[in-house]
C-alpha positions, 0 to 999 in steps of 0.5 A: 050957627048957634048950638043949644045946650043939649039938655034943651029939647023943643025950646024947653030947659028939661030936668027928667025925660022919658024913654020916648022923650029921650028917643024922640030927642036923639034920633035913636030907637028905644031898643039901642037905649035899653041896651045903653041901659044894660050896658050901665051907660045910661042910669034911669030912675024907675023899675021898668022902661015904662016909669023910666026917667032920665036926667038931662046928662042922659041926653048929653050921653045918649047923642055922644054914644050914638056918634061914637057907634055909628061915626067911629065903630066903638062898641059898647064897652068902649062907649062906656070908657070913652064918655067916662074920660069925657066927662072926667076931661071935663071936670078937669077943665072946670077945675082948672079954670077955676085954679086959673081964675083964683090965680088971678084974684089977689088975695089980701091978707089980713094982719 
């Protein structure tokens, strides 16, 4: 089975989301979000929940956070560290290949 990246919804490559767009998406009530929100786990554009907007990362965080609560039993705050070291693993996945890639690249010098 082929997965999609997780900022696809419907088909559609999606920039911003709404909070009913964001719940719809990940199977999750608008209550537990606003609280993800309290929390600083997610980081909405707007004033109220009403005009919020959310990024397409939001989508990423919002599917991890549910599993990590109702798979593992992490609270909150341990939500917040857990997807702070996933997203740092992965930059530092991303660093390293391209370390990798321009190790392999001979570089020519020039006299």
């Amino acid at each position: 089975m082929t997965k999609l990246p997780l900022n696809v919804l419907a088909g559609e490559v999606v920039e911003v989301v709404t909070l009913a767009e964001l719940c719809r998406s990940c199977g999750v009530q608008s209550d537990w979000v606003v609280e993800l929100v309290d929390e600083g786990i997610l980081e909405p554009q707007g004033s109220d929940p009403a005009a919020w907007r959310f990024s397409a990362v939001s989508i990423t965080r919002t599917r991890i956070a549910w599993r990590l609560q109702h798979d593992l039993g992490v609270n909150r705050a341990g939500i917040a560290v857990a997807l702070n070291l996933l997203e740092e693993r992965q930059e530092l996945h991303i660093h390293l290949q391209r370390l990798e890639r321009s190790a392999d690249d001979p570089v020519t010098e020039i006299d």
